[in-house]
KOLTORVO-70870 format. One record per residue (C-alpha): residue in one letter; x, y, z. Coordinates in steps of 0.02 Angstrom, whole numbers, plus 50000, padded with zeros to 5 digits. Example, Ala and Ser with C-alpha at 12.3 -4.5 7.8 and 13.67 -1.06 7.14 Angstrom:
BEGIN
A506154977550390/S506844994750357/
//
This chain:
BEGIN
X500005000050000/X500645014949959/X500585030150056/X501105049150074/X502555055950190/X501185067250254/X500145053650270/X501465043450362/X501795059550487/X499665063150509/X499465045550564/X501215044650680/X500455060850760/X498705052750798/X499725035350867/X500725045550984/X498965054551059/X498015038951068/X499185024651077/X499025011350963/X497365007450875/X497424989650772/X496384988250616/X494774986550621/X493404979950523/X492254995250482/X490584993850401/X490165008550314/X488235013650258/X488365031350170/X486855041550074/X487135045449877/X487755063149801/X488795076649911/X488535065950049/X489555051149968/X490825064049900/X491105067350080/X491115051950143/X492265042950022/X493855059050096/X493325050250291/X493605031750203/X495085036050099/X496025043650292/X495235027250379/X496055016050221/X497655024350229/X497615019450421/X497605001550392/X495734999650415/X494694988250332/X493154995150250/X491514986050196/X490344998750092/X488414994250064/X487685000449906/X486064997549802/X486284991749637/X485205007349582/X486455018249654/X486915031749520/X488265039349619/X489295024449727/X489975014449617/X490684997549643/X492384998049564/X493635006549710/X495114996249751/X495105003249909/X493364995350017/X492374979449970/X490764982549915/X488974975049962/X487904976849834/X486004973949878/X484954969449731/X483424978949711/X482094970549605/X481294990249597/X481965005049521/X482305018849636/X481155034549653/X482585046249672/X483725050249538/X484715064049431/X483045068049353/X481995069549525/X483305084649556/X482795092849401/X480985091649454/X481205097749642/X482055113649552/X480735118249447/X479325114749606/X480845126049687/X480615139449571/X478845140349591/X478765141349760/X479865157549777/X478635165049654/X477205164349797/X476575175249922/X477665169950098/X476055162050193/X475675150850015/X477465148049990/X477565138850203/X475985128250166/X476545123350000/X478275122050058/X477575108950229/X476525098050080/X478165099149980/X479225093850128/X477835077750165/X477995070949984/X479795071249981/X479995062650153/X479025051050099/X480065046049945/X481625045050030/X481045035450156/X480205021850061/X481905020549945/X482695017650133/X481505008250178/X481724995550035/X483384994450047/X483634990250237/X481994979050206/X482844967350062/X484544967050183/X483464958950327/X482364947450235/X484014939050154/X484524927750288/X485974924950167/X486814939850153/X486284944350352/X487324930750418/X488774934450311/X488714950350387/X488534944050571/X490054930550534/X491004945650467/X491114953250638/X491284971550638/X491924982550747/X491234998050697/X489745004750593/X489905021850507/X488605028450427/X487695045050380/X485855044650457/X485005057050349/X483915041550321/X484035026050449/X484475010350328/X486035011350400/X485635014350603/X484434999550583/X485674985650523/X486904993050659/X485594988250816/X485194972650720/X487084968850705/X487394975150885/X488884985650836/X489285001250886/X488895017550776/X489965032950729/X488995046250619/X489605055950500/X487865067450494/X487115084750471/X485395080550434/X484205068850544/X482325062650469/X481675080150455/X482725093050527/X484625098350552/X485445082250672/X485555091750838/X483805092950871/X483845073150899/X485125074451046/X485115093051100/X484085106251169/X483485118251021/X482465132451091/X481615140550937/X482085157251041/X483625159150946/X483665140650861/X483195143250672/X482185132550609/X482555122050448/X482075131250288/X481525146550393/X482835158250324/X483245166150480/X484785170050589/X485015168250766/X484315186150792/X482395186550787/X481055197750820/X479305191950876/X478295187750739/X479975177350684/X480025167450830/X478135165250828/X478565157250648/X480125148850705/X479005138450846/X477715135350711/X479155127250599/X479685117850762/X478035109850805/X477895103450610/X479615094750628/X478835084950776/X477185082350646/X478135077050520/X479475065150618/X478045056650725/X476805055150569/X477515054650403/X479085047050434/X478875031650608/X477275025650545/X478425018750366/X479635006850495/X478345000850588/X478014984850490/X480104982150471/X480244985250669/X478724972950711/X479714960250583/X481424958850633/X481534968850807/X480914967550971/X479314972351047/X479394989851086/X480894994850975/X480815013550971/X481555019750806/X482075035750882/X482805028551010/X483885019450904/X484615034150816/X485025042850976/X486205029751024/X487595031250905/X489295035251001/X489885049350946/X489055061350819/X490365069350674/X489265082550637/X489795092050485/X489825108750555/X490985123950600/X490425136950713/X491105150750601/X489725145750492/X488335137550575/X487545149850719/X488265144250931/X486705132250988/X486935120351133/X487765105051112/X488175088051197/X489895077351258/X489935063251094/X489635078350984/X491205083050878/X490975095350747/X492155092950577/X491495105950472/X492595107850312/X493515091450359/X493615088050151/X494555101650115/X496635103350097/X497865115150032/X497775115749861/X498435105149718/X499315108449570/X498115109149416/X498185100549243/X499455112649141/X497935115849019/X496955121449165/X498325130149237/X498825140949059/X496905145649060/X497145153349251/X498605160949195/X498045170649039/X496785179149165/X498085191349183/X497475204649329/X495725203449321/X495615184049387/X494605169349368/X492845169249414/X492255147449461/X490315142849461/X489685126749507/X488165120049549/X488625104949660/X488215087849617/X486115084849611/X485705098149490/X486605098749310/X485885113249240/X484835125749269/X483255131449148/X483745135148977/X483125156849026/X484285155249161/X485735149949096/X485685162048947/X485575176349066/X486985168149175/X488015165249009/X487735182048940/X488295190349090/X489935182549109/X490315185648954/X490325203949004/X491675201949112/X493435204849083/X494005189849206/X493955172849140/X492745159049216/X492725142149235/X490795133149224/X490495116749279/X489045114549163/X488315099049091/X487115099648934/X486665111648773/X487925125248751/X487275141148784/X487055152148638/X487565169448748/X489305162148797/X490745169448776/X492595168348735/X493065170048911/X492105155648975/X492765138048979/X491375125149027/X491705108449098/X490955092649159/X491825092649308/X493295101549389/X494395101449542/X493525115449632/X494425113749799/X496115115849685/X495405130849605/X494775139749750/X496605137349815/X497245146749673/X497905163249682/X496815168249513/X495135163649584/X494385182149643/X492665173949655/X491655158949677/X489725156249611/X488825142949699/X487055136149738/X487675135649919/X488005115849963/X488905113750114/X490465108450029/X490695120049928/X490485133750055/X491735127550183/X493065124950032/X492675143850001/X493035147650170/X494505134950187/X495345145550057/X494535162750081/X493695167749924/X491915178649907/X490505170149857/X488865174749763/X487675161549814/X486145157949702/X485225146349819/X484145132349740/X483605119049855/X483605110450034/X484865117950148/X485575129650019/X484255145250088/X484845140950261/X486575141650208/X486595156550106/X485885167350268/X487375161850371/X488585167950270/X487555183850212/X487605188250384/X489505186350420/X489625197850259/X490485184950158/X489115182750018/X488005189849918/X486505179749890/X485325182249718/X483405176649706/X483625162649580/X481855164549539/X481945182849469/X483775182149411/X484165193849278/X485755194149173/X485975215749196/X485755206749424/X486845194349396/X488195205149296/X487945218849461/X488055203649583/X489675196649529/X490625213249508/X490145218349648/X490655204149759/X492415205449657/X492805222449688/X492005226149855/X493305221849991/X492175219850118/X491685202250067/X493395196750031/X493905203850203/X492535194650277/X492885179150201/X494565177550257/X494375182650435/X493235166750429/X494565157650340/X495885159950485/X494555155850610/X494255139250538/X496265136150499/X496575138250703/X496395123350783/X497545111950866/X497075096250731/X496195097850562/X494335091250554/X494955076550454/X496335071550594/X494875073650741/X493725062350625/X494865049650622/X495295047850795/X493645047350871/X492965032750728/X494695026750813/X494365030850981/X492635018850980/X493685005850899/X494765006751053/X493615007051165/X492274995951101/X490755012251101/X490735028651185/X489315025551303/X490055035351464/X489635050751317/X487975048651291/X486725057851386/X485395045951498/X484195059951424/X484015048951258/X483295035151364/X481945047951432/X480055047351357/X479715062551293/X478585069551444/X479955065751545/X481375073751463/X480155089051468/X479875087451653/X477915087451624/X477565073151725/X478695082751867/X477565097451828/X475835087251840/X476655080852012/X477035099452081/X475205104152002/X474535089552115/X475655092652275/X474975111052265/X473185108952199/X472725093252322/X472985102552507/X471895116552409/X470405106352366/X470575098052536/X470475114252632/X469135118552506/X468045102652544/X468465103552724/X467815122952741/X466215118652647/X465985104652764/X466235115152919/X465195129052836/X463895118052789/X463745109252956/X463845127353037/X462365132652934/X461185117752977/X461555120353165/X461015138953146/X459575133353061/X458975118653219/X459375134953333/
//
C-alpha cells in the first residue's frame, strides 16, 4: 500500500495521542451525492490507516459505484427501480422555482406539503433497501460472521442505524441532517428562541413575529417526524426487532456524532459530550492543476478567474437562466470556469471555459480565483472559506437558503433570488462581490478562524471513529436523556406532580371549609 510522507507523519501524530489502535473491520452505510463525495475523503484517511472498510450500496445507486480498490463493496439487489434520481433533482428545482414566486404564507403551506411528499420518497427508497438486507438471511449472516467493529454511517435516512442495532455494533455518524430537521435537534436542546428552524431563512437574531414562525416550523418537525416518517418502519420494526423497538431511540444511540459543522458558519446552539463538529474536514491546501487548466488561470492576467458550480444533484439550470447567467459572464473581463453539463449556451462567451467537472477545491486554492458562484451546498461553502474567496450564492434547494443566510450575515456573500435572476442582476452581483473588499475581508477573517485549531477536522474524524474502535462504544458520552420518554425529558410529569402537591391541600381545605360551613349553617338553622 502505498502512502504519502504526510500521510505517514498525520497518522504517527494521531498514534502518539492515542496509543496504538489495530485495524479494524468498519462497516460503512453512506447516502448518495455530496454526501458520498464526503464520505469517500473520511474512508480514503480510515484506508490509509490500515482499516478495513466494507461499503453497502444499492445496485440502483447512480453515484457509489462498485469499482474502488480501496473498500469491498455489498451490493444489495433491488428488484425496483429507485424513486430518486438525477432527474427527481431537476423536478424539485422547477417545484423550487415556483415556490419562491408565491406570496410567503402560500409559499410555508406549500413548502410543509412539499416537505411531506419528499419525506416520503426518501424514506420508502430507505425503507426498501434496509427491508431486502433483513429478509436475506443469506447475506445477514455473512454480515454477522464478518464481525465488525464499527458501523459508520450517515443517518439522513436510517437504513444504515437499523442494520447497526440489528448487528449490535457500535455507531459513529458522520451526519448533518436527521429525518426532518438539522441532526442536533435529535440529541440537544433547540429552543426556537434563537434556534432557526430548517428552511426558515432566519439567523440567530429574531424579532417576535419570527420566533412566533420559528415555533410554528418547530412543532411541524415533531408532525412530520412522529407522522410521516415512524409510521413507514413500523412493519420492518414489528418484523425483525423487538417488541417495543423505538426507532428514535435507536438513532440517539450512536457514540459519537461527526457532525459536519463549523461554528464560524453554523450559528453557537447548545451541544452535547459525543458531539464533535468537523465542518470543512474535506478540504486541503491546494493542488497543482492540469497545465491546460493552469495556462487558462494564467492568461487571466489581473482581472482573475471567476469558478461557478452548481454541486452535484442539479446539472443545469433552465434554459432562461442559463442564457442570462452566460450572457453576463461574458461581460466580464476575468475569465470563468463553468461546471456545466448539457446544450451550450448560445450567449457564451470567449472567456468562459465550461466543463463537466473540475477540481474546485484546487481552484479555489488558486491565487487567480477572485470569486466563487455557487448554489450554496455545504461543501462548497466551507472549501470557500478553507481558502478565503467571496462568494455569490444563488440558492436552489434544501439547505442551500439556510446556508446562504449564514454567510450573508458574516458579510461573506452575496446571495441572488434565483427565481427573478436577471442577466443586467447577475452582471451587478458578481462585480460587485469582486471588487467590494468587504466580502473578501470577511471571508478570510472566517478563513483563519477555521485554519486555528490544534488538529484539522479530518485528523479529529479519524481519531474518534478510532477512539470507539479502542474502546469498544462511547457510552460514558451519551446523555441518559436519550433514554427519557418525551414527557419526561420535558419534566411534564414533574410538573403534573408539583400541580398535584399544590392543587390537592387546596381542594382539601376547600372541601373541608364547605363541610364546616355547611354543618355550621344547619346548626344555625335547628337553633
Amino acid at each position: 500500500m502505498g502512502v504519502s510522507g504526510d500521510g505517514l507523519l498525520c497518522f504517527a501524530c494521531l498514534l502518539v495521542m492515542a496509543g496504538c489502535c489495530g485495524a479494524g473491520r468498519i462497516l460503512v452505510f453512506p447516502e448518495e451525492g455530496s454526501h458520498w463525495v464526503n464520505m469517500q475523503v473520511v474512508l480514503k484517511e480510515l484506508h490509509r490507516g490500515g482499516h478495513h472498510l466494507t461499503v453497502v450500496r444499492s445496485s440502483t445507486s447512480w453515484y457509489i459505484r462498485d469499482n474502488c480498490p480501496l473498500y469491498t463493496f455489498v451490493t444489495v439487489n433491488l428488484t425496483q427501480a429507485e424513486d430518486v434520481g438525477p432527474g427527481f433533482f431537476g423536478s424539485l428545482l422547477q417545484r423550487s422555482l415556483a415556490l419562491r414566486g408565491m406570496t410567503p404564507v402560500l409559499r410555508f403551506f406549500e413548502q410543509q406539503k412539499d416537505v411531506a411528499a419528499m419525506l416520503k420518497t426518501f424514506h420508502s427508497g430507505a425503507l426498501r433497501l434496509i427491508s431486502t438486507m433483513l429478509d436475506d438471511a443469506s447475506l445477514m449472516g455473512q454480515l454477522q460472521d464478518a464481525k465488525f467493529d464499527l458501523m459508520l454511517t450517515d443517518p439522513a435516512f436510517p437504513a444504515g442505524v437499523l442494520l447497526a442495532q440489528y448487528l449490535h455494533i457500535p455507531m459513529v455518524y458522520n451526519v448533518r441532517w436527521l429525518n426532518a430537521a438539522e441532526a442536533h435537534l435529535a440529541f440537544a436542546p433547540s429552543p426556537p428562541s434563537h434556534v432557526p428552524m430548517y428552511n426558515s431563512l432566519f439567523s440567530d437574531r429574531m424579532d417576535i413575529l419570527q420566533r412566533a414562525e420559528n415555533i410554528v416550523r418547530y412543532l411541524m418537525v415533531i408532525f412530520q417526524e412522529q407522522f410521516v416518517i415512524l409510521p413507514i418502519y413500523d412493519g420492518l420494526l414489528e418484523r425483525h426487532f423487538p417488541p417495543g423497538s423505538d426507532l428514535l431511540a435507536m438513532q440517539r444511540s450512536a457514540d459519537i456524532w461527526l457532525m459536519r459543522v463549523d461554528f464560524i458558519f453554523e450559528f453557537p446552539r447548545p451541544s452535547m459530550p459525543n458531539v464533535v463538529y468537523i465542518g470543512g474536514f474535506q478540504c486541503h491546501p491546494a493542488q497543482p492543476l492540469p497545465a491546460e487548466l493552469e495556462d487558462f488561470m494564467q492568461s487571466s492576467g489581473e482581472h482573475g478567474v471567476v469558478v461557478m458550480s452548481l454541486g452535484v444533484m442539479v446539472t443545469a439550470l433552465p434554459k432562461e437562466l442559463t442564457e442570462a447567467i452566460a450572457a453576463a459572464f461574458a461581460t466580464l473581463p476575468q475569465k470563468v470556469i463553468w461546471r456545466y453539463m448539457g446544450e451550450r449556451p448560445s450567449s457564451l462567451g470567449n472567456n468562459t471555459l465550461l466543463l463537466e467537472w473540475l477540481p474546485q477545491n484546487d481552484l479555489l486554492g488558486h491565487p487567480k480565483t477572485c470569486a466563487f458562484v455557487s448554489h450554496g451546498g455545504t461543501n462548497g461553502i466551507y472549501e470557500a472559506i478553507y481558502h478565503g474567496v467571496p462568494v455569490l450564492l444563488i440558492p436552489l434547494l434544501f439547505d442551500q437558503f439556510d446556508n446562504a443566510v449564514r454567510l450573508e450575515v458574516r458579510g461573506a456573500a452575496r446571495v441572488l433570488e434565483v427565481a427573478t435572476l436577471t442577466s443586467k442582476d447577475f452582471h451587478e452581483a458578481v462585480t460587485d462581490v469582486i471588487k467590494n473588499p468587504t466580502f473578501r475581508s470577511s471571508m478570510q477573517k472566517l478563513s483563519v478562524l477555521h485554519r486555528d485549531r490544534p488538529l484539522s477536522s479530518l485528523d479529529t474524524a479519524v481519531f474518534w471513529i478510532e477512539y470507539v474502535l479502542r474502546h469498544n462504544g462511547a457510552p460514558h458520552l451519551r446523555s441518559e436523556g436519550d433514554k427519557l420518554p418525551w414527557y419526561s425529558y420535558h419534566c411534564l410529569d414533574v410538573l403534573l406532580l408539583l400541580l398535584f402537591l399544590i392543587l390537592a391541600p387546596v381542594w382539601a381545605a376547600v372541601t373541608l371549609c364547605r363541610l364546616l360551613c355547611c354543618k355550621s349553617n344547619r346548626k344555625q338553622k335547628v337553633d
